[in-house]
C-alpha positions in Angstrom: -39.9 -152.3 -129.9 -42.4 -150.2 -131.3 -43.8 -148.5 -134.4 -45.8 -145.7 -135.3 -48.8 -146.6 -137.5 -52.3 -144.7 -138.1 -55.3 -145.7 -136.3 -58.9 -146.1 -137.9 -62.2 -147.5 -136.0 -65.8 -148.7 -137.1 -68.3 -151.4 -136.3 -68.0 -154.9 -137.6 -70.4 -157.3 -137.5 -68.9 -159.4 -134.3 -68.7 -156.4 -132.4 -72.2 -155.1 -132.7 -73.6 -158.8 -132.4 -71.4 -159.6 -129.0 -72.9 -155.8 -127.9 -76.8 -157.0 -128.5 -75.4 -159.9 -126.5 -74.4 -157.9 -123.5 -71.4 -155.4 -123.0 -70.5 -157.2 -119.7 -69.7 -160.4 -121.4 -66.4 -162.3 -122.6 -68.0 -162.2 -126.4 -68.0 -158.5 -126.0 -64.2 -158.2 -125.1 -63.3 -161.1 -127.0 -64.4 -158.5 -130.7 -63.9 -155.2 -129.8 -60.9 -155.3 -127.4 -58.4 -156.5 -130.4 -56.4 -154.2 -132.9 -56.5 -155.5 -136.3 -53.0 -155.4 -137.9 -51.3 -155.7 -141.4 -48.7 -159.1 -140.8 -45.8 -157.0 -142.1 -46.2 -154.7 -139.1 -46.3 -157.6 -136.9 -43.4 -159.2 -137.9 -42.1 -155.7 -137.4 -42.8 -155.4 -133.9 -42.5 -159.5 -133.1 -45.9 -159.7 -132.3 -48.0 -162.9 -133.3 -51.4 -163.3 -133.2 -53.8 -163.0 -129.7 -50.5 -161.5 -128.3 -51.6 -158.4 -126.1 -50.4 -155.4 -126.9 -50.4 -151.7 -125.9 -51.8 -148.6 -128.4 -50.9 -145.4 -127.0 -52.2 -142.0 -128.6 -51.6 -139.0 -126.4 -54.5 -138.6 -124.1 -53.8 -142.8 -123.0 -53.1 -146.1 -123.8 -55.2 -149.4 -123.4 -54.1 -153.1 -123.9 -56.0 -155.1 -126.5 -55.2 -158.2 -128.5 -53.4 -158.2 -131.8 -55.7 -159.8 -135.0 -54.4 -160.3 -137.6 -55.9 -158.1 -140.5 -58.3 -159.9 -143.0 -57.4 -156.9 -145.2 -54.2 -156.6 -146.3 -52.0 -155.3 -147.5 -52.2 -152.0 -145.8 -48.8 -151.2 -143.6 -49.1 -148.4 -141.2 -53.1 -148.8 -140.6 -54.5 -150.3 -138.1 -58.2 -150.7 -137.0 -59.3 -151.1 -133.8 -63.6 -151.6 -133.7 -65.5 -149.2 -132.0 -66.0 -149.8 -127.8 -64.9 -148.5 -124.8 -61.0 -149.7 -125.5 -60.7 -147.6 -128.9 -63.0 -144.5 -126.9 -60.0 -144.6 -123.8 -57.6 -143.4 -126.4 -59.6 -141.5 -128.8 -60.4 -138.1 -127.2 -60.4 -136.2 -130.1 -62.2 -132.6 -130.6 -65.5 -132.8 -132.6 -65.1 -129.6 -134.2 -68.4 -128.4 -133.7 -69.9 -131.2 -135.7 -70.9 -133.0 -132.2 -69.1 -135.9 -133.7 -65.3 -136.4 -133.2 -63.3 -138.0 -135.2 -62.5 -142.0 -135.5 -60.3 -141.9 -138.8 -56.9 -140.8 -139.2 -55.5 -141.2 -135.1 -51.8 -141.5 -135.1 -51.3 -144.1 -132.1 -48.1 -146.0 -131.1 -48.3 -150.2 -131.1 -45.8 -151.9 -128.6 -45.8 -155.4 -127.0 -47.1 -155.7 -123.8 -46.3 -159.2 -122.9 -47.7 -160.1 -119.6 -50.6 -157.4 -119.3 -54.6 -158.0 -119.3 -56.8 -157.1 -121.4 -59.4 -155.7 -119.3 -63.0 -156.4 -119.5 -65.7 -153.7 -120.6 -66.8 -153.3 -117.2 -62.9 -153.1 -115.7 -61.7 -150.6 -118.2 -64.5 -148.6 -117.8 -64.1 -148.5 -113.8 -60.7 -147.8 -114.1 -60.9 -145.0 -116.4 -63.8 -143.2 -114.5 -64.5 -144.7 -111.1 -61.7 -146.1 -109.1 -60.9 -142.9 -106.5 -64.2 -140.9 -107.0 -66.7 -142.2 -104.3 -69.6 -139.9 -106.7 -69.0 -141.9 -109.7 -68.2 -139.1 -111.5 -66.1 -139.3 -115.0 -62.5 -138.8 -114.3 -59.7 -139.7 -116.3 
């Protein structure tokens, strides 16, 4: 099952401490690699808590942990902090501003039951380097 739901990012305070910390550690993943969610839509989608879970927009999809929200009530939004996990799937033109976007993303949530959530360092790698000897950004 999935469900349809609006997709807004930012910093938080655990996710900009865990970076000071060091982008390749488990802190790191551990609070930006999660999706905050209102409960209702959980129940909606049978998802609990630290389930993993897959948010597609249409340029990609990443797998992150489901959290629930802290603020609620607010169906249909979901937050997702700022990283490389929320960058995979937010593309989005900057509209001359040199700035894109990180409000307002219409993304797809669905279980994903089984699947990793992949470090910094592994996401990364497999968005850009796996296949391209150079290094060069691919996608």
């Amino acid at each position: 099952m999935s469900l349809e739901v609006t997709l807004i990012t930012g910093r938080t305070v655990s996710q900009g401490e865990a970076m000071e910390r060091g982008k390749d550690l488990d802190d790191y993943t551990k609070a930006a690699a999660v999706c905050e969610l209102d409960p209702a839509d959980m129940e909606k989608i049978g998802i609990n808590e630290g389930d993993t879970i897959k948010v597609s927009t249409g340029i990609g999809e990443v797998i992150v942990r489901a959290v629930k929200s802290r603020q609620y009530p607010h169906e249909g939004i979901v937050f997702i902090p700022m990283g490389p996990w929320v960058n995979s799937i937010t593309d989005m033109p900057a509209d001359s501003t040199g700035m894109p976007p990180f409000k307002g993303i219409p993304v797809k949530i669905e279980q994903a039951k089984g699947e990793k959530v992949l470090s910094s360092h592994d996401l990364i790698e497999k968005l850009y380097l796996r296949g391209n000897e150079k290094g060069e950004g691919v996608r």
